[in-house]
C-alpha positions in Angstrom: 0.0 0.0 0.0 2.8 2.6 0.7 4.3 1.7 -2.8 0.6 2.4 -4.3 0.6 5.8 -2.3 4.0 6.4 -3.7 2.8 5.8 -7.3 -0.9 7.9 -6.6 1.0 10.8 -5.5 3.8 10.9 -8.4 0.7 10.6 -10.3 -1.1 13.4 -9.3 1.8 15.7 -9.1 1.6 15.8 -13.0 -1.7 15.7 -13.6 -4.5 18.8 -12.7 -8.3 18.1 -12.9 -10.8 20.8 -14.4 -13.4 22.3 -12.2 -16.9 21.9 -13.4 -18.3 24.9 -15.9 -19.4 27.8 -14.1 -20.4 31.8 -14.7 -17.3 33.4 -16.4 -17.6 37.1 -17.8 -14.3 38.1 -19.0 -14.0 41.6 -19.3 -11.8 44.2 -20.9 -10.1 42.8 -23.3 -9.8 42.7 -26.8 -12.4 40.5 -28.1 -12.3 38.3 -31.7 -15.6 36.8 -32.4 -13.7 34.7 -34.7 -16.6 35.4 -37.7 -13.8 36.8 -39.8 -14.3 40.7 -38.1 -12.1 42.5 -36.7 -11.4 42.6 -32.8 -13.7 44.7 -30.4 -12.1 46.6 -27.8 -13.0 46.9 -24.5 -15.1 43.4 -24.9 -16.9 41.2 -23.0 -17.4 37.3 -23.2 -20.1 35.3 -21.0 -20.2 31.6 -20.0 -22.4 29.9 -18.5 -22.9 25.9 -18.6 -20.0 25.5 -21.1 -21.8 28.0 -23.6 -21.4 31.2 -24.6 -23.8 33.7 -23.8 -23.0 36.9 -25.2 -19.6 38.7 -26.5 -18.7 41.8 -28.0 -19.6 45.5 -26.2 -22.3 46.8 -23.7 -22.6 43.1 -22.7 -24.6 42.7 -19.4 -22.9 40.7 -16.8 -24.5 37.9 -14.3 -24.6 39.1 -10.6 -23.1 35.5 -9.5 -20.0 35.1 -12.7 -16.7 34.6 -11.7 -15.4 38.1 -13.4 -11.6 37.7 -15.1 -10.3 40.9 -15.8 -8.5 40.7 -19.1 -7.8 44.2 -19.6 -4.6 44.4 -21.9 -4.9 40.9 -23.1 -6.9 39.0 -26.4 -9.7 36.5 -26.0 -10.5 34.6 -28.8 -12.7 31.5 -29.4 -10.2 28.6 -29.2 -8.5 27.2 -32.1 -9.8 24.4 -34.5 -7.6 22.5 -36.1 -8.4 22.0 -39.6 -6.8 18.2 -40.3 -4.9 16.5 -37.4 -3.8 13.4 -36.2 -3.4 14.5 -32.6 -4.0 11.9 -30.0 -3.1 8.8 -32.7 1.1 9.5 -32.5 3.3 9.3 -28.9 6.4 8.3 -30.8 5.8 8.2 -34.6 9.0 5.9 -35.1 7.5 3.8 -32.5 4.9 1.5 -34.0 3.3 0.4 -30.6 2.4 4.4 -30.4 1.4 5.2 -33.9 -2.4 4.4 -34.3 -2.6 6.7 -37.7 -2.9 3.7 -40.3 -3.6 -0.1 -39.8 -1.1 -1.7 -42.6 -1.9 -5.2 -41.0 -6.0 -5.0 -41.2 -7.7 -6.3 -43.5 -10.3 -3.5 -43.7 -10.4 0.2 -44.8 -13.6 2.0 -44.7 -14.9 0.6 -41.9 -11.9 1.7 -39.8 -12.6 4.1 -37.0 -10.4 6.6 -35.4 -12.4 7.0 -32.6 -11.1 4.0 -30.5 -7.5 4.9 -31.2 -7.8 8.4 -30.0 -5.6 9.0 -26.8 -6.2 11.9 -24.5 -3.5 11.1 -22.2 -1.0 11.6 -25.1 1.5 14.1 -24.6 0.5 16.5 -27.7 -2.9 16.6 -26.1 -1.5 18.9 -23.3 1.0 20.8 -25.3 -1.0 22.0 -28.2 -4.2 22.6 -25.6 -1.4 25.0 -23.7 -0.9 26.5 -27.4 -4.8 27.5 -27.4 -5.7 24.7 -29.3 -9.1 23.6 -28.2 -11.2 21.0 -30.6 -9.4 19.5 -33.6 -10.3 17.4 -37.0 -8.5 13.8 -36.3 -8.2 11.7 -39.5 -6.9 8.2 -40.2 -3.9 7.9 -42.9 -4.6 5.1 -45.8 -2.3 1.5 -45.7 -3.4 -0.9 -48.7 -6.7 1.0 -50.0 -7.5 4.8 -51.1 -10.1 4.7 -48.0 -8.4 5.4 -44.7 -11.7 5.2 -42.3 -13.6 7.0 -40.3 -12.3 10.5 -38.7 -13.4 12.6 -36.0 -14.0 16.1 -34.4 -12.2 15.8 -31.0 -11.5 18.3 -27.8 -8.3 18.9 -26.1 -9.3 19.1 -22.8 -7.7 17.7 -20.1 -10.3 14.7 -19.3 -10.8 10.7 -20.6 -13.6 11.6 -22.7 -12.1 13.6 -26.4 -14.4 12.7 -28.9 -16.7 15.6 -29.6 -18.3 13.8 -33.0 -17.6 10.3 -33.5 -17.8 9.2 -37.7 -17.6 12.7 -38.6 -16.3 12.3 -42.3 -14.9 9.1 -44.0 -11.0 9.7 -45.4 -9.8 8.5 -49.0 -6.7 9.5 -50.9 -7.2 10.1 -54.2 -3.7 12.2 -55.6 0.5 10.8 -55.7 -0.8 8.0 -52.5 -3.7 7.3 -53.6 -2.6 6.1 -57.2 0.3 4.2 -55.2 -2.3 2.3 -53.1 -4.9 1.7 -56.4 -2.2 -0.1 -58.1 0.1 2.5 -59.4 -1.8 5.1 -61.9 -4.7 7.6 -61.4 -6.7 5.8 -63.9 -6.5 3.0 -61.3 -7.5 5.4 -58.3 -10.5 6.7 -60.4 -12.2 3.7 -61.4 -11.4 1.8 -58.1 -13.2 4.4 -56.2 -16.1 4.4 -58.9 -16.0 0.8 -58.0 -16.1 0.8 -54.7 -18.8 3.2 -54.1 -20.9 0.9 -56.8 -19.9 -2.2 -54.3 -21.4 -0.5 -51.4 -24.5 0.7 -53.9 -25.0 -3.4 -54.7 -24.6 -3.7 -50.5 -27.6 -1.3 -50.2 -29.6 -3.4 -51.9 -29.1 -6.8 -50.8 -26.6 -7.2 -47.2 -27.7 -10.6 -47.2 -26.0 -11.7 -50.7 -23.6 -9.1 -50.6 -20.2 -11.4 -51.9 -17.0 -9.0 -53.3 -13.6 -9.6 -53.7 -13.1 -5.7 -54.0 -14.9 -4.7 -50.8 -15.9 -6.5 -47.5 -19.2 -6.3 -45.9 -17.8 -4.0 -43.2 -16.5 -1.5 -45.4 -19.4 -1.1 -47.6 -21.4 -0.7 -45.1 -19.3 2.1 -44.0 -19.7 3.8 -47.2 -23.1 4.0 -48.0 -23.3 7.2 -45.7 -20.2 8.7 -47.6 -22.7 7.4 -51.5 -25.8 9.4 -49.5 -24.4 12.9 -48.7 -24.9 12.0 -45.2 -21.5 12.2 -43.9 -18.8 14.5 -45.3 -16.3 12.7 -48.1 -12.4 14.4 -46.9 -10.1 13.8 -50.4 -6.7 14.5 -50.0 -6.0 16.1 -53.0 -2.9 17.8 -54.6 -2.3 18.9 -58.2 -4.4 20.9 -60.4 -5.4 18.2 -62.5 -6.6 15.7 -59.9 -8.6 18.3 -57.9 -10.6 18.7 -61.4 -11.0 15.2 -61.7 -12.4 14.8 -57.9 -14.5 17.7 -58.6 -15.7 15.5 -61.8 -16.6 12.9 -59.7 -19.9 14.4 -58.9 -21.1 13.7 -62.1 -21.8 9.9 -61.1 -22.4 10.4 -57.5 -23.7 13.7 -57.0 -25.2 13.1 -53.3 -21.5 13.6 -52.3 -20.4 16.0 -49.7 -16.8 16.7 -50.3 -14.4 18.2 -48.8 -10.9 18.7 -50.4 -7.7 18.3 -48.1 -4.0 20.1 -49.0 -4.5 21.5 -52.2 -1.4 23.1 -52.7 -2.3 23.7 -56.3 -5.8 24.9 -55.8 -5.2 28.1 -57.0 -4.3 27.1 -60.1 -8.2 26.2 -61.0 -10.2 27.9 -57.7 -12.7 29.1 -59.9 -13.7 25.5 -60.5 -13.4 25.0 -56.9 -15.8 28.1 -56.0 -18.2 26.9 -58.4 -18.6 23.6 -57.4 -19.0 24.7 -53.9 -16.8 22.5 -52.4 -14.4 23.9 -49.2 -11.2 23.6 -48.6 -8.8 22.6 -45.7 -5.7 23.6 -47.6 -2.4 23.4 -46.6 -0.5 27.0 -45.4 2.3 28.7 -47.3 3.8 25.9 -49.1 5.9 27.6 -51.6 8.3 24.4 -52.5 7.0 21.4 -54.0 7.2 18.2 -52.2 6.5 15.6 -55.2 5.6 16.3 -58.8 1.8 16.6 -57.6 2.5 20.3 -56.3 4.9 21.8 -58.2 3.1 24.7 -58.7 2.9 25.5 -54.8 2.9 29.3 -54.2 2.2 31.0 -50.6 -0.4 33.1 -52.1 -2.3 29.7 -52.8 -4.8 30.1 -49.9 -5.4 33.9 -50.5 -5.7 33.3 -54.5 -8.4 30.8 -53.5 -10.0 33.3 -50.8 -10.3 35.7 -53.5 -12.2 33.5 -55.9 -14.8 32.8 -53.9 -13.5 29.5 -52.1 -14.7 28.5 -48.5 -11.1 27.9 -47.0 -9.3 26.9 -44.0 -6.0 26.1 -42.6 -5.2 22.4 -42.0 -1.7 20.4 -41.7 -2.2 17.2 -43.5 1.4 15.6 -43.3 2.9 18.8 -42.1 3.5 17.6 -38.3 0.0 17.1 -38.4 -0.1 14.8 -35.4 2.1 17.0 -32.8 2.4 20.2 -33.8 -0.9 22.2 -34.4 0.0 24.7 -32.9 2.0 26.0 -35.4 -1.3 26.9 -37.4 -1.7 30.1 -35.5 2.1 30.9 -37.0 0.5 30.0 -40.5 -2.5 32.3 -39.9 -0.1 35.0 -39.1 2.5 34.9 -41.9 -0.8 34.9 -44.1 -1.3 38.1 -42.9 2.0 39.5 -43.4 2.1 38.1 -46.9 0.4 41.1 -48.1 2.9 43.0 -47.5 4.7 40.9 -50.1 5.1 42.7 -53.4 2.1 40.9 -55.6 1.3 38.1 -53.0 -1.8 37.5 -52.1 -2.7 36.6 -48.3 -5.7 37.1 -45.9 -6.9 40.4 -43.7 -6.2 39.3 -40.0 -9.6 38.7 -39.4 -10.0 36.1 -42.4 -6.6 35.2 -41.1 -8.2 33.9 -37.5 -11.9 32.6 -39.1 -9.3 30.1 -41.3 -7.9 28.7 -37.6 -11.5 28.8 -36.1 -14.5 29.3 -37.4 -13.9 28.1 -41.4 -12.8 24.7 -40.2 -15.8 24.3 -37.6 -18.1 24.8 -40.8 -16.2 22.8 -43.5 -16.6 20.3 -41.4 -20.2 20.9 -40.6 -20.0 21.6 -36.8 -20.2 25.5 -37.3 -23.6 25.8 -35.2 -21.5 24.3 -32.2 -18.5 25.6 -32.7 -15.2 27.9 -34.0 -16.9 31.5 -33.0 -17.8 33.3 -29.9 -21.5 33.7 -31.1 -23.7 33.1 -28.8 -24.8 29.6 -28.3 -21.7 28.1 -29.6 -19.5 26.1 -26.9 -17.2 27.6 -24.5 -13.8 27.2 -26.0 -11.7 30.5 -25.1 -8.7 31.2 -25.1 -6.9 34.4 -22.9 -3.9 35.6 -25.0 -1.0 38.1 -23.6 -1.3 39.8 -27.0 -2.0 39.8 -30.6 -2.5 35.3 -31.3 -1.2 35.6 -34.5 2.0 37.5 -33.6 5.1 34.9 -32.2 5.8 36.7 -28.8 2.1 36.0 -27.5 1.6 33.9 -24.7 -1.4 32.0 -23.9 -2.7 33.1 -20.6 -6.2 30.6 -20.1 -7.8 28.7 -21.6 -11.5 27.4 -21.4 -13.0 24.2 -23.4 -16.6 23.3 -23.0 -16.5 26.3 -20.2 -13.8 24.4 -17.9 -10.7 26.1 -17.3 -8.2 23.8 -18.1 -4.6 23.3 -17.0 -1.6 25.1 -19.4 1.1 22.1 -17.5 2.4 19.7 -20.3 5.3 17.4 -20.0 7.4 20.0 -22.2 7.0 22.4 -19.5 7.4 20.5 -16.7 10.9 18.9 -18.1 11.6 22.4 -18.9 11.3 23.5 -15.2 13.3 20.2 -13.7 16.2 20.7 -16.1 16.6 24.6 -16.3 18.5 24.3 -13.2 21.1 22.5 -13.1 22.6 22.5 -10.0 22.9 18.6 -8.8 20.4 16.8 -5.8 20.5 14.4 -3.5 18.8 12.3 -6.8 19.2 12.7 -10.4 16.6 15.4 -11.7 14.4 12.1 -12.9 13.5 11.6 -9.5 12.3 14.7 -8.9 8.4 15.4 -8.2 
C-alpha cells in the first residue's frame, strides 16, 4: 500500500483536474468573435454551462459570474484545427504508439479513429497549452484509397475527447492514392467508382452481398459517404486531380466533399468556388514536395479566398499529429504576406476565421463551434497579445467552459532541467 501511495502521489503531481463549468464574464479585453471581423475593444465574453452567452460590447454581466479581468490581453474563441492526427502519435518511429494507419488490417472503410484516439497523449497537453481547443482527427490510408472514419475531437484535459464520432470518411485520391490503387490515377479513379458501386449493390441486398473488392464491413461504412450523409475528406494535390475529384460528382452527385492540402488549388479555384466544395488547404507551401504540387505558391490560400472558395487552414502531413499549434504561426505569416510585393494573403480577421471558425463549418459543426456567437460552446482562449503574432503567450484557456490546465510534459521537463545544480537524486527523481 505505501508503494501504491508512492505511485498515486507521483501521479497526481503531473496531472491537474478541471473544475466543473461555471459563470465566467471576462472583461476588458480585446475580443475576436472569430466570424472573420475584426477585434472589439474593450469586450466582454459570458459563460455559463459550457456556452457562450454573449460577446462583444455593452454586454450585461450575471450578478453570480466569476469576473476575469482581461484588460490588456486577447480572448478569442479557441482554435480548431483543420486536419490533425493528434492523440493517434506518442512516438511516430514507435509503432506500438502510432495508431494513424492499420497496414496489418484487412479492412479500410470501416476503420474508425475514434477507438485509437488517446487523450493522455503528450501532444494533447502541449498543443491545448498553445490554445488549441477541438481538432479534426483523420486516419492515414495503408493498402486501399479509403483510410476510415475521422473525428472532431476536444483537447481538454479529461478521458472523454471525442466531440463527433464518424464525422467524415478519409480516402486519398492524388501521388498515394494512385500508389495504393495499383500505381496510376486511372486506377484510383475507377477503383473508387467501383467501390462506391460495391457499397450501392450492399444497399440493396446485405444478405448476398459477396466482393472480392470490398468486405461487408466497409461497404457498409460507405453507404453514408454514396448518400451525402457524412462528409467525403479527399486529400488532393495537383491541379489536375482536384478537377478530376470535382468530376466525380457527375456519377455520384449526393457527395459532400471536402478537399484536403491543395497546394495547387489556386491554379483552378474558380472551379473549386463553383462547385462549392471547401477547402482545408495546406499553409504557405511555396516548394513542391512531389511532382503533384509543383506549382505551390504561398499566395495559394489567398488566391483561393479571393475567388470565392470557402477555406481553411489544416496540416495534413505537415506535423500534423504534434504540432498544431504551429497553425496560428500559419495564420499569421498569411497576414503579413500582403505586405509581399504581388502576393496575395488574408486580412487578419479572415486570417483567424481560417484557424476557427472556417474549419468548424467545412466540417459541418459550425452551429456548435469555431466563434464566440452566442450559443456556440465555451472554448476561449486568454492571450498576452495579438495570437497571431510569435511573442504571445497564452494566458487561459477554457474548453466546453472548464478552465483547463496550461502544465504539459514539455513544461514540466523544462522546469526540472533549467537548473542545473545537482540533488541528493538525479533530476528524474524529482516530483
Amino acid at each position: 500500500m505505501k508503494r501504491l501511495s508512492i505511485v498515486l502521489a507521483a501521479v497526481t503531481a503531473f496531472v491537474s483536474f478541471p473544475v466543473a463549468a461555471q459563470t465566467v464574464a471576462i472583461t476588458g479585453g480585446k475580443v475576436v468573435i472569430g466570424d472573420g471581423a475584426g477585434p472589439i475593444e474593450n469586450g466582454t465574453v459570458v459563460l455559463s454551462n459550457g456556452r457562450v452567452i454573449a460577446a462583444g460590447s455593452n454586454v450585461s454581466i450575471p450578478a453570480n459570474a466569476r469576473r476575469i479581468d482581461a484588460t490588456g490581453k486577447w480572448v478569442t474563441p479557441g482554435i480548431f484545427a483543420g486536419f490533425s492526427r493528434i492523440g493517434l502519435v506518442e512516438v511516430g518511429a514507435v509503432s506500438q504508439t502510432n495508431d494513424t494507419r492499420a497496414n496489418g488490417s484487412p479492412f479500410s472503410a470501416a476503420l474508425d479513429v475514434q477507438y485509437a484516439i488517446n487523450p493522455f497523449a503528450s501532444p494533447m497537453a502541449v498543443n491545448r497549452a498553445a490554445g488549441v481547443t477541438r481538432a479534426v482527427v483523420s486516419p492515414a490510408t495503408s493498402k486501399s484509397i479509403f483510410g476510415g472514419y475521422g473525428a472532431i475531437v476536444d483537447l481538454g484535459q479529461d478521458e472523454r475527447p471525442i466531440t463527433k464520432a464518424r464525422a467524415f470518411q478519409f480516402v486519398e485520391l492524388g501521388e498515394t492514392g494512385h500508389s495504393r490503387a495499383g500505381g496510376s490515377r486511372a486506377a484510383a479513379h475507377i477503383h473508387f467508382r467501383a467501390l462506391l458501386n460495391e457499397a450501392r449493390t450492399y444497399a440493396r441486398s446485405p444478405a448476398s452481398f459477396d466482393s472480392d473488392l470490398l468486405k461487408a464491413s466497409d461497404a457498409r461504412a460507405l453507404l453514408p459517404v454514396i448518400n451525402g450523409s457524412t462528409r467525403l475528406l479527399v486529400h488532393v494535390e495537383s491541379a489536375n486531380d482536384i478537377l478530376k475529384v470535382l468530376d466525380l460528382r457527375k456519377d455520384f452527385p449526393a457527395l459532400k466533399m471536402v478537399l484536403v492540402g491543395v497546394n495547387e488549388g489556386w491554379r483552378v479555384a474558380n472551379h473549386i468556388a463553383a462547385a462549392g466544395v471547401p477547402v482545408l488547404a495546406s499553409a504557405l507551401s511555396d516548394l513542391p514536395y512531389g511532382f503533384e504540387d509543383l506549382a505551390s505558391t504561398q499566395s495559394n490560400i489567398g488566391r483561393m479566398k479571393k475567388a470565392g472558395v470557402k477555406v481553411g487552414i489544416g496540416m495534413i502531413n505537415d506535423r500534423d499529429t504534434h504540432q498544431l499549434r504551429y497553425s496560428v504561426q500559419y495564420a499569421g505569416n498569411l497576414v503579413a504576406l500582403n505586405k509581399v510585393p504581388r502576393a496575395s494573403g488574408l486580412t487578419w480577421g479572415e486570417a483567424f476565421a481560417a484557424i476557427s471558425s472556417q474549419p468548424a463549418e467545412i466540417i459541418g459543426m459550425g452551429a456548435q463551434l469555431g466563434s464566440l456567437k452566442p450559443g456556440r460552446r465555451a472554448d476561449v482562449v486568454i492571450w498576452t497579445g495579438d495570437p497571431l503574432e510569435l511573442s504571445t503567450q497564452v494566458d487561459r484557456v477554457f474548453i466546453d467552459g472548464v478552465e483547463q490546465s496550461l502544465s504539459n510534459r514539455q513544461q514540466r521537463l523544462r522546469d526540472r532541467y533549467r537548473n542545473p545544480t545537482p540533488g541528493a537524486l538525479p533530476k528524474a527523481y524529482d516530483h
